[in-house]
N, C-alpha and C positions, 0 to 999 in steps of 0.2 A: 786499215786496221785488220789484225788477224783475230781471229778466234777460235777458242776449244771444241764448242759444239753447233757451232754455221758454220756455214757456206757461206757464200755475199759473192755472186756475180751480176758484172754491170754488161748490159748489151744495150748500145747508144742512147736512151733516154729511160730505160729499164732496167730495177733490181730484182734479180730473185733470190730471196732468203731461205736458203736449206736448211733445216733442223739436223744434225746430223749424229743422229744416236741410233743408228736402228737398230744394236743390238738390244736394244731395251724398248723396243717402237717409238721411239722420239720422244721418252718421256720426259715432263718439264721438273728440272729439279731447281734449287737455290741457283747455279751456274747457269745454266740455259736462260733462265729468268733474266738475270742480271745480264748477259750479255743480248737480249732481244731487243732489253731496255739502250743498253750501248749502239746497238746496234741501228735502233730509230731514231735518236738522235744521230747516231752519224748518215744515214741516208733524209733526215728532213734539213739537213745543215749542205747536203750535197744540191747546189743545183742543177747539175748537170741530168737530175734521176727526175722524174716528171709521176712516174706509176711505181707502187712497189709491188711484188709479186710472193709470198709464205708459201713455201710447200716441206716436205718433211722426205726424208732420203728413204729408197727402200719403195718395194711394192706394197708392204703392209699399211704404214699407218703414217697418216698426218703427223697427229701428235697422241698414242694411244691413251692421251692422259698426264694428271701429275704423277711424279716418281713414288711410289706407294713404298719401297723400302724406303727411301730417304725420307719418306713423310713420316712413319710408324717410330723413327727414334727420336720426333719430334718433343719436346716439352707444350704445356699449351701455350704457353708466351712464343716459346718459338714458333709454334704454330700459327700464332697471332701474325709474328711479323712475315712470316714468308708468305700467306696469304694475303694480307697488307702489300706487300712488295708487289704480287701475282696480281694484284687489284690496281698496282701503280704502273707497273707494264701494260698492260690490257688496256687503260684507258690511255695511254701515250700513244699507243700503236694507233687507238681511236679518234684521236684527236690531232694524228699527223694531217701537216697542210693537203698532203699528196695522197690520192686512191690508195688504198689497200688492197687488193686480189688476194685471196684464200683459194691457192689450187690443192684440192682434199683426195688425196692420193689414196687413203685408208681409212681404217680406224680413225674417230675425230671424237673422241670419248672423256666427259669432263674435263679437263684442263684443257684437251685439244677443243672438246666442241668451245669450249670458253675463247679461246684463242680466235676458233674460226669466226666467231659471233662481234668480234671485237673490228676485224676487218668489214671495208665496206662493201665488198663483194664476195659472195662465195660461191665457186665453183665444183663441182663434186665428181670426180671418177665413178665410173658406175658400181664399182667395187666399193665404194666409199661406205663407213657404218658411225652412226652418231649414236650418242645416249650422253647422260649424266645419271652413272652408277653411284656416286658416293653411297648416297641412303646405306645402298648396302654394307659399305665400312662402317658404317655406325657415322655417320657426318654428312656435313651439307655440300653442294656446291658452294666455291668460295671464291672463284677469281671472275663475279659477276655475272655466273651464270641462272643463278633465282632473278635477278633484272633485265638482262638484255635478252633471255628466252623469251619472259613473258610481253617483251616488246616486240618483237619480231614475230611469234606465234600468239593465238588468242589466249589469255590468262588461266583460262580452264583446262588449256589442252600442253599449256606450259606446267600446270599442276602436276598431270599426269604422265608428262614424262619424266619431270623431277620427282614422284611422289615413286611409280613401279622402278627405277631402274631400267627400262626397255632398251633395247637397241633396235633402230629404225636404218632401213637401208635408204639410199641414195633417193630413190623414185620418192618413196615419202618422204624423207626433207626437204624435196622441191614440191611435193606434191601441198603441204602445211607451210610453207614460203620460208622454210632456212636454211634454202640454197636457190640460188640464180638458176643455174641448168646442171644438168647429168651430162657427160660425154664420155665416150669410149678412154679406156683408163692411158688410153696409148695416145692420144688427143691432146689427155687434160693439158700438158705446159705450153704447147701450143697455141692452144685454144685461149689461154690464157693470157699468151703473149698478146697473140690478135688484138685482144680484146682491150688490152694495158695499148697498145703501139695504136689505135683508134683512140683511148682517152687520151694518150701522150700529144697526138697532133691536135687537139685543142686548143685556147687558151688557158693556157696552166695559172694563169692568178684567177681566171674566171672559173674553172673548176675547183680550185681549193676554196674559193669564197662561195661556190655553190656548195661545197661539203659543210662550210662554218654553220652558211644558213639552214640547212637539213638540221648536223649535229644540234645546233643550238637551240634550234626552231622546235624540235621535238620536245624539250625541257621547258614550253614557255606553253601559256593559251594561242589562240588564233591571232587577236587583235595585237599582240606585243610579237610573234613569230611576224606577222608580216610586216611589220615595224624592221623588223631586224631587216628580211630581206629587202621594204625600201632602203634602209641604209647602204647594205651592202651592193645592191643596185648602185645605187647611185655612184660609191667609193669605185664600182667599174671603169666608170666612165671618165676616172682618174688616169688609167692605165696607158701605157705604150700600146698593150697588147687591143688597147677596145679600137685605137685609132687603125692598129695592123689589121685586124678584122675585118674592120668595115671597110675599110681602103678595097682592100682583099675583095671582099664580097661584090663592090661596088664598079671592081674594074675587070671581074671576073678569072680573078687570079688565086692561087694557095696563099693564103697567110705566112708567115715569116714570124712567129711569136716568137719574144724575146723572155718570156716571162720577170714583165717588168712594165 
């Protein structure tokens, strides 16, 4: 499938999704939205793609944001739904079977830091610059940035990045834990590859069922989270892949997962 503003290339068990508007720093409009959303479904229906990989075109900016002209001729119902939509993308991308890598090329500013927060890993260029300015439009975050900041950072320090507007460089979003590591900005896709082509040679049903158990396990107390993950334990041990493993392991050989 083609699209308007991705990219989608596949390198043998690896996707990496370009944002590609950077005359306007990759901002996310109605279109961009609807095709990420396309776009995740078509790489979680692909089995051939094991890791997926988000970065945004341009040395400037991830995603510098949502599209602020396209928001301002907004109605507020329309504004309801596009955010709605932004809120239905976000968690799709969150909830694919398969890793997510956020490589954060730039600017990652409301809609983008939203987007990177949404991914299970993020990775930051040293040039890389986060915030959530809404406040200053006169509006909130809305594509589940007041939730998954204050889950990822402590609640108090989530306040005050949502409440000033700031922009925080690189060192301190890894330094406050809402980025993985910093790398030289000439690094990041690389770096990222690495890192995706190590989850990739896993067992791929054993790591999407480790994601379920995290994703889900967070939404529940202890005694029902670990509940979860004996099930999902156990549904392991169903797999082609747990026999391919252990074989593997037991006869001192690479694995062969079939994801299956």
């Amino acid at each position: 499938m083609s699209y308007e503003n991705l990219l989608v290339e596949r390198e043998e068990s690896l996707a990496v999704v370009t944002i590609n508007r950077p005359k306007v720093l990759n901002a996310l409009n109605g279109d961009v939205i609807r095709e990420l959303g396309l776009v995740a479904d078509e790489l979680e229906g692909d089995g051939s793609v094991r890791v997926v990989i988000i970065t945004g075109s341009g040395e400037k900016a991830f995603v510098a944001g949502a599209d602020i002209a396209y928001m301002s001729k907004l109605t507020p119902m329309e504004a309801f739904k596009f955010v709605r939509l932004g809120q239905a993308v976000m968690r799709k991308i969150e909830n694919m079977s398969k890793p997510v890598i956020a490589a954060i090329n730039g600017f990652a500013l409301g809609g983008g830091n939203e987007l990177a927060m949404s991914c299970d890993i993020r990775v930051a260029s040293e040039r890389a610059r986060f915030g959530q300015p809404e406040v200053q439009l006169g509006i909130i975050a809305g594509f589940g940035g007041t939730q998954r900041l204050t889950r990822l950072v402590n609640p108090g320090l989530a306040k005050e990045i949502l409440f000033t507007a700031d922009q925080y460089d690189a060192e301190t979003a890894h330094k406050i834990g809402l980025v993985n590591h910093v790398v030289p900005a000439e690094e990041l896709i690389n770096f990222c590859k690495g890192m995706a082509r190590r989850i990739a040679a896993r067992g791929p049903v054993a790591v999407s069922l480790t994601k379920e158990a995290i994703n889900s396990g967070l939404e529940m107390d202890l005694d029902k989270a670990i509940g979860l993950e004996a099930d999902l334990f156990g549904l392991s041990f169903t797999t082609e892949d747990r026999k391919e493993g252990m074989t593997a392991f037991l006869e001192k050989k690479k694995p062969a997962f079939q994801n299956k």
